[in-house]
C-alpha angles and dihedrals in degrees: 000000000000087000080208092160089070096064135099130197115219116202142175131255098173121013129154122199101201131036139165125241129279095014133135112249128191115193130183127212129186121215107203128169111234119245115260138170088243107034097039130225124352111272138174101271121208093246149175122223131168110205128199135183114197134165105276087218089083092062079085098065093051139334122260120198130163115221124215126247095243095111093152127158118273120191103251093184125142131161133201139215126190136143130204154182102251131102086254149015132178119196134195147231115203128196143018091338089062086063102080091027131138126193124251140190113212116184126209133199109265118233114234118227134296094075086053119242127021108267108227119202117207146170125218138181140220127192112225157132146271132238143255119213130198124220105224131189123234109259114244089237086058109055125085132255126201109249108255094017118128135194105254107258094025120141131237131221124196117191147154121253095258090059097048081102092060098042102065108064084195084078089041112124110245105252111223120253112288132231109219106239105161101125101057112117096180101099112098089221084068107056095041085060094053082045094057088041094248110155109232111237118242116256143229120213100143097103089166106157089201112061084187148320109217106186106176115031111156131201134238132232089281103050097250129133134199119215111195128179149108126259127241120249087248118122111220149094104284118207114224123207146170148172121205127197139173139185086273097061101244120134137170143181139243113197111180133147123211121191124226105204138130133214086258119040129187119178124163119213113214136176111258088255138332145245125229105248088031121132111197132162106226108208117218112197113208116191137198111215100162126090106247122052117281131205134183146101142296121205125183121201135193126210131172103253097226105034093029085228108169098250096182089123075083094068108072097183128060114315094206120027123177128243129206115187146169124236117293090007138130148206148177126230119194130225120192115209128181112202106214122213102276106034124148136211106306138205117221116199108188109188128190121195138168131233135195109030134084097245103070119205139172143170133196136188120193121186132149127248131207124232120200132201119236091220133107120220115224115185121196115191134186128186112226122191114194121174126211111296092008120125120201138199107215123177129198099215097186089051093045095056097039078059094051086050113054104200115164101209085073126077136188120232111174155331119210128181109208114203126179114163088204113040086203079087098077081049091052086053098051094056097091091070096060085049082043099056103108104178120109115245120124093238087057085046084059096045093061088053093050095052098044087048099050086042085052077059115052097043094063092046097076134009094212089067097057093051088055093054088043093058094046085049092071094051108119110241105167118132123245111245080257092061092048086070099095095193096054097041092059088045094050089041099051091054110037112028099165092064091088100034094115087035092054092048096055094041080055099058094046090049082053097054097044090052080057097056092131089207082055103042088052093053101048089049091055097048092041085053098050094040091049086056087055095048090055109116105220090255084069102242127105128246129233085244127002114284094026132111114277116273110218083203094058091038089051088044095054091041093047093049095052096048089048082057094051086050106055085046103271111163096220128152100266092195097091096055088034092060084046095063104089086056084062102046094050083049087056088049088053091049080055105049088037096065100038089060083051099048087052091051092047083047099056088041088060086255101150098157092054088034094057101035109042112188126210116241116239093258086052089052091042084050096055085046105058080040094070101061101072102031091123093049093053125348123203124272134199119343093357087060092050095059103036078057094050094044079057096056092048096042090054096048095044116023086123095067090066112120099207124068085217093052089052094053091043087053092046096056081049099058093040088050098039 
């Protein structure tokens, strides 16, 4: 069945082929039902549709198609027929016909010898299923194309062998993220060529590979949809496509391409990044799209991403070559450029104009470009304690031998003494990652407590404390417009991870001080506390993450935090872990029911050694140990308090059988406080 009535055609209203770079476009689409004898005329149909435009180039990674919603059932069913000359045979029916059958014998007359054995004839059944089946649209790779047919608006390259590379932009090397510059005025080149009254080109520094992802664009009465957005900078054939859906279930498709391109088109070509010591030619393609010749000049500059230094000292052959060039044709000038060692992050500008006509044009395209040393740091540290008075002799055995040396390929970066007089302070440091934990399990939940709590904390105990953070507070941390590239900045930072040391350090601190804003800090304890309370299963323990079973490790955990708080002298509202007391001491009562039914099992195995010494389990131990911490708010009773005894007695015979060193020192802090 064609299922025809479940289909919708998607049309469009506006639609413009080909466009130029960086301009606001507006498209129009129709949804329409398509007539049918049993769903009628065709019609404007209420409907849903997601949209995307996308450089066509990445086709060529991997194909991307949208099926339809029509998944409908399709009779699968086959049947087979064979005879042969066995004993026996059994045969088959598959699909929906299988469903109602009953099995039935059927005999056959045997044929005497001599034709060998009798031939037996026979009908069997399967129970099975149907099958759905999935209306799928051609991909746009797949269909033919008349040979010499072209999409009306394409544009046509004509090139020597040498420049096919530079003529797919599906073999064009990715550029890195941009950082938009365009309003620096710093480079000297600039501001000769205000001096001399050249107009500067506008350029294009927007490589987005996405022009947009609409998911949810919905129709109006009439059927009729309004695309609105603003193309990238980028220079290429972009792939439309859409999927439309309404209530009923029919669906339908809409595959077009539309083409970005100017008269005049200038697009360098770079490596992803670079190396120092490396000596690479960097091809620029310049294209005539227009239909008369076209003449003029291309010029590529180099700059030092963060200071905007002129850095065309890199580039050892012509910084500007001319181009002459027919009607719809292209070409590729080179541009040979040497990295030095030290070199930082560049930004390559690479400007076409034409001379010598009335109509002046000109195109531009501005993009960074890492540049990577071609060192290896190797760190050597050494931990050095020095009391009061005391004075120490350290050597740095690596960096004394690398002296006596004198080798020249390697290269000393830095040596850095590191003093703190309380090493709380790299404690201190490390607070902000348990606030900063975002996921959503109840024990990170806790740790963000823990650390707000503790930071409440420190901040009242001395004056002097809160003046230091107050001072790092005011440290200014915001990014440069270079650092807000998040490409560059992982490359950068792979491969050279001692570039932000200093950077990362005082980021740090200010992290720090704002983790001690005493107004803050009140706020998130509250709001842990009272979301803590919420997450509580009835049984009054906390799950791993909220709507689970309770996990005796994360409620130990919580207990046991809030009674080391309490501790080190941490004012924090006790009424949470002491409502969760009951829920310990029945897991103590457990521990102890637990291990007699074991000792009477080793005891009927023969097992003398396991039937006389019970050991506790590490959650029992755990158990005992977030216990302790409240015995003098509310010891145990009854049979609580018999088993919290008897879990004493046996830590205390056979503590050396645990297994874990954790569980040991957990058992120990029981006993002393017990």
């Amino acid at each position: 069945m064609p299922w025809t009535d479940k289909k919708l055609s998607v049309q469009w209203e506006q639609f413009t082929r080909r466009l130029e770079p960086a301009t606001e476009q507006v498209w129009q689409a129709t949804i329409r039902t398509e007539a049918d004898p049993l769903a009628g005329p065709a019609r404007a149909a209420l409907a849903e549709m997601t949209a995307t435009l996308y450089d066509q180039s990445l086709d060529a990674l991997a194909s991307h198609q949208w099926p339809t919603l029509a998944l409908f059932a399709r009779d699968s069913s086959r049947w087979q027929l064979r005879f042969t000359n066995s004993a026996s045979a059994m045969r088959q029916i598959y699909g929906s016909w299988a469903r109602d059958h009953q099995s039935v014998r059927i005999s056959y007359h045997q044929f005497r010898r001599p034709f060998g054995s009798p031939v037996n004839g026979g009908f069997g059944g399967m129970l099975g299923g149907g099958g759905m089946a999935r209306m799928r649209s051609m991909p746009a790779a797949s269909m033919a194309v008349p040979e010499g047919a072209m999409a009306k608006g394409a544009v046509a390259f004509a090139a020597s062998d040498e420049m096919m590379m530079a003529d797919t932009s599906a073999d064009r090397e990715a550029t890195v993220n941009s950082v938009a510059q365009k309003e620096t005025e710093s480079s000297r080149e600039e501001k000769n060529q205000r001096g001399n009254g050249a107009v500067s080109p506008p350029l294009r520094s927007n490589m987005a590979e996405t022009a947009f992802f609409m998911p949810t664009v919905t129709s109006n009465k009439a059927g009729s949809v309004t695309l609105e957005f603003v193309l990238p900078d980028t220079l290429t054939t972009w792939q439309f496509k859409a999927l439309a859906h309404d209530k009923q279930m029919r669906s339908g498709n809409l595959l077009d391409t539309c083409v970005t391109s100017k008269d005049l088109m200038v697009e360098p070509m770079p490596p992803r990044f670079l190396r120092e010591g490396d000596t690479v030619q960097i091809p620029v393609k310049v294209s005539n799209t227009s239909s008369g010749r076209m003449s003029g000049t291309v010029r590529f500059a180099l700059f030092d991403a963060r200071t905007n230094d002129n850095r065309d000292v890199l580039i050892k052959n012509a910084k500007e070559q001319s181009f002459d060039l027919p009607a719809g044709s292209s070409e590729a000038v080179f541009f040979t450029v040497s990295i030095t060692d030290g070199t930082d992050v560049l930004r390559y500008r690479a400007t076409g104009t034409t001379t010598g006509s009335a109509r002046r044009l000109s195109d531009g395209e501005e993009a960074t470009l890492p540049v990577l040393p071609r060192k290896v740091l190797v760190t050597e540290t050494i931990p050095v304690t020095v009391r009061g008075g005391e004075q120490r002799t350290v050597i740095l055995e690596k960096l004394l031998e690398n002296k006596q040396k004198g080798s020249s390929a390697i290269q000393n970066e830095s040596l850095a003494i590191q003093a703190v007089s309380n090493p709380a302070w790299y404690a201190v440091m490390a607070l902000p990652y348990l606030m900063e934990r975002n996921d959503e399990s109840v024990d990170a939940l806790f740790y963000r407590l823990y650390a707000n709590a503790y930071a409440k904390h420190l901040v009242t105990s001395d004056p002097r404390i809160e003046k230091i953070f107050e001072q790092w507070r005011g440290t200014n941390t915001l990014k440069s417009q270079l650092e807000n590239n998040e490409v560059l900045v992982k490359t950068l930072l792979a491969e050279t991870p001692w570039v932000r040391d200093a950077t990362s350090e005082t980021e740090a601190r200010a992290r720090v001080a704002n983790l001690f804003d005493e107004s803050r800090v009140r706020s998130e304890v509250s709001s842990a506390i009272e979301r803590l309370q919420s997450l509580r299963n009835p049984d009054g323990g906390w799950p791993w993450f909220p709507g689970g079973r309770s996990s005796d490790t994360i409620t130990l955990s919580i207990v046991s935090g809030f009674g080391r708080l309490r501790a080190n002298g941490v004012n924090i509202d006790m009424t949470l872990p002491q409502s969760t007391l009951p829920w310990i001491d029945a897991r103590l009562i457990e521990e102890k029911r637990l291990a007699e039914q074991r000792q009477e099992r080793a005891h009927k195995a023969g097992n003398l050694a396991l039937a006389s010494e019970p050991v506790l389990t590490q959650l029992g131990v755990f158990a005992l140990y977030a216990r302790s911490f409240f015995l003098a708010d509310a010891p145990p009773a009854g049979e609580a308090a018999e088993a919290h005894a008897w879990c004493m007695r046996v830590g205390q015979k056979s503590w050396t059988e645990l297994s874990h060193n954790r569980s040991q020192g957990q058992l120990a802090i029981a006993l002393f406080r017990g």
